[in-house]
N, C-alpha and C positions, 0 to 999 in steps of 0.2 A: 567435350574433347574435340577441340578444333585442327583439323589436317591444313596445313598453309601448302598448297602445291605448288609450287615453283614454274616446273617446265616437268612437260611430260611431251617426247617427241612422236609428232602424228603418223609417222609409219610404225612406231613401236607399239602403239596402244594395241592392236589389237592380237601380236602377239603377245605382251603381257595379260591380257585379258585372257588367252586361252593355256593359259595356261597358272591362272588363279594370282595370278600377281600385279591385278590392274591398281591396287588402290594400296594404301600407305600401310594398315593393319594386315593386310597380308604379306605383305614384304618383310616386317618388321617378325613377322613369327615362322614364316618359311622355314624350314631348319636348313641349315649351309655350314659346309664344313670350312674352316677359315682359313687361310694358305699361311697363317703364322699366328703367334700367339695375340696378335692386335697389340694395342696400349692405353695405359692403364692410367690414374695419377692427375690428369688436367683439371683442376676445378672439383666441383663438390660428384665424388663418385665418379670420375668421367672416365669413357673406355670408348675405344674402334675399334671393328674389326673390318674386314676385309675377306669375301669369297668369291671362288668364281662359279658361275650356275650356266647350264647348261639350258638353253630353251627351246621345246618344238614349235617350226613356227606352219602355220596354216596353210601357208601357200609356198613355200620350198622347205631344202636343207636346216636343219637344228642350226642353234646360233649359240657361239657362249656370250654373258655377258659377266662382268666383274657389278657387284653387290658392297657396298660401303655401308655399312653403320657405326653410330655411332650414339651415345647418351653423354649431354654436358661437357662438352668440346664447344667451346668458344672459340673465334680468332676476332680481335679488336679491330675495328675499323675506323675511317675519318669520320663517316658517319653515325657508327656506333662504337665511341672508344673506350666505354664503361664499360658495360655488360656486352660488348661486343655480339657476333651474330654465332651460326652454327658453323663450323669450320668447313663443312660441305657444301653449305649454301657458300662461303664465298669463295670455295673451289670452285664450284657452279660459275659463278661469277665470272672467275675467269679464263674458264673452258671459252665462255663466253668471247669474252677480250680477244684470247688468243687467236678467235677464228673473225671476229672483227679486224685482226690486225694483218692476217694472215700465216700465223706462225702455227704450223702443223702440233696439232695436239690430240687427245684422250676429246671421244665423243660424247656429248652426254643424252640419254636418254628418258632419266627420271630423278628430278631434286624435289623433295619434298621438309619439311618440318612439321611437327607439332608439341606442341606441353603435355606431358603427360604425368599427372601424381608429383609435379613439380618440376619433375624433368624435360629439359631441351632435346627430343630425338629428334634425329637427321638421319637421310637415307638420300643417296647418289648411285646410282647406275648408269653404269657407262661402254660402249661397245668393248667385247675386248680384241685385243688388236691382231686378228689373225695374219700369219704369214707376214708376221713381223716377231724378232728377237728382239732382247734388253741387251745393251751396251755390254754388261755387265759380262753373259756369260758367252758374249761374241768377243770377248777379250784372251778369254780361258780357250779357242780355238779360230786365234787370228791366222789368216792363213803366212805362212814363214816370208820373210822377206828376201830370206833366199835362197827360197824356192824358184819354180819355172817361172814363166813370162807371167801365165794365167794368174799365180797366189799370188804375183807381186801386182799383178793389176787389180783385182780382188779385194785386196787388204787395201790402195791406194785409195778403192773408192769408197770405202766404209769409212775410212777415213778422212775424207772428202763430203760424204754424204753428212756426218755428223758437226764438222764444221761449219761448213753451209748453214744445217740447222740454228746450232748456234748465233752465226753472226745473224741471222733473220730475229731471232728472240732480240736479241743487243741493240739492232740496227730500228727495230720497234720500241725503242726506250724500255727493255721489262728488263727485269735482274728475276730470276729464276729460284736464289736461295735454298737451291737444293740441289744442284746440277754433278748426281751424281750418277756416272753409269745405267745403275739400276734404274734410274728416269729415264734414259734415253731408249729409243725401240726403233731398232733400224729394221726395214724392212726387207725379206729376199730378194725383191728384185728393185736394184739399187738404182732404177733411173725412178724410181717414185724418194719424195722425202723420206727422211726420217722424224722421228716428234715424239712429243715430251708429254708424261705423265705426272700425277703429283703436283700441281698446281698451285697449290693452296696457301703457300710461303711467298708467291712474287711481289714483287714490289714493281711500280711504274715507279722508273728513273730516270725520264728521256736525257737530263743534262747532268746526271753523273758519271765521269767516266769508272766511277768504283763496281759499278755495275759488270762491268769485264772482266775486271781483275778478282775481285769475289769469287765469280761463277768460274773463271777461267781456272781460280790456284782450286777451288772445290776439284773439278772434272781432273786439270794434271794431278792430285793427292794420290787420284781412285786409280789411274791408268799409267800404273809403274809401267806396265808389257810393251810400253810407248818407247821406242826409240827416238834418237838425235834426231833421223830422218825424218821419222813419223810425225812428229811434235813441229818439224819445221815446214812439212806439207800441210801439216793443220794450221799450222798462223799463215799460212800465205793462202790459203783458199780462205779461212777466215775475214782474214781482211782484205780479199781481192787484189793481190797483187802476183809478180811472177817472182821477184826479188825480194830477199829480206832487206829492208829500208829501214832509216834511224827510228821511225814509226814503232815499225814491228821488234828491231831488237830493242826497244825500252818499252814495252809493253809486256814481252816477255819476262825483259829481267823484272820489272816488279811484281810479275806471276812467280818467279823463281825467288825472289825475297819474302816475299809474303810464305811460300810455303816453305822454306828452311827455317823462317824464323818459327813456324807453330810447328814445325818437326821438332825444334831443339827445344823451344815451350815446353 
């Protein structure tokens, strides 16, 4: 039974090591509670799950990290477009890319694979992202736009922050193929990035412009809470301008066509 180890990052060895989770059969049997029910269905038996684990480390403060498994999860590749690879290896992958490219993303700390009784398991650990929130439930307590000075500056830059993001993904030729909320982790203190989790769906598209409009009707679908205003301060730091130009309003309409048309689908 051969362990294929990937990337194991060299400041992390040796808190994984102290705390019994240096190599692949320990990771793989740890017990972790799983922040949702995982999924099921891909291929012959295949299942993920997902936990987050807390670890003491040697030399400061505890650390958490997020825990990914999975058995018989494939994602097809150019390289391997039959039996394709482990879908966390080529998350791994491009964890990778993204910090090659500069687009702020999920850290990785341990990719590994091996066959086991026939089965493909994979395991990815990766920092988790403290003193950062998910798009998601920063939507459910945006601050009011009209409120004081403070929530309308506030809400501007969250809003701002997460555009930026974006056009840095796009402006890198990547299409994200999942750009939804729950991916995005914007941090508390908004003069750092924000960046994107869940990987494992991108595609490099550097000469598609469909790579915008995809990712862009995904994210408007999830962010009803979005005002007229809000929605127009995000296409203008998006695409770096001060004005809306014939550019930005037909970019958006066919962000707003594409998603009435699979609303009414």
């Amino acid at each position: 039974m051969h362990t294929n180890t990937i990337y194991t990052h060299p400041q992390w060895q040796d808190i994984l090591a102290a705390n019994n989770l240096a190599t692949f059969e320990q990771l793989w049997n740890v017990q972790l509670q799983a922040v949702d029910e995982g999924n099921q269905g891909r291929g012959h038996k295949g299942w993920s799950v997902v936990a987050i684990h807390r670890l003491t480390s040697p030399t400061g403060p505890s650390k958490r990290v997020i825990i990914k498994r999975q058995s018989n999860y494939r994602s097809r590749t150019l390289s391997h477009p039959l039996r394709g690879i482990a879908t966390f290896e080529k998350e791994y992958n491009f964890i990778r890319r993204y910090a090659q490219l500069g687009v702020p993303s999920t850290q990785a700390i341990y990719c590994a694979t091996r066959m086991h009784n026939g089965d493909l398991q994979a395991i990815l650990v990766t920092e988790y992202l403290e003193d950062y929130r998910s798009l998601e439930d920063i939507l459910d307590t945006l601050p009011h736009q009209d409120g004081d000075e403070a929530c309308k500056q506030q809400r501007r830059a969250i809003i701002a922050n997460v555009a930026q993001l974006v056009a840095k993904l796009h402006n890198s030729g990547l299409e994200h193929r999942c750009l939804f909320p729950k991916h995005i982790f914007v941090p508390n203190d908004l003069h750092q990035q924000a960046c994107l989790i869940d990987l494992e769906k991108t595609r490099e598209k550097p000469w598609s412009r469909w790579r915008r409009i995809r990712d862009l009707t995904a994210l408007r679908r999830r962010t009803t809470q979005l005002t007229t205003r809000d929605n127009i301060l995000f296409l203008r730091t998006y695409l770096g301008i001060n004005h809306l130009n014939s550019e930005a309003k037909k970019l958006w309409q066919q962000v707003e066509t594409r998603r009435t048309k699979h609303k009414s689908g």
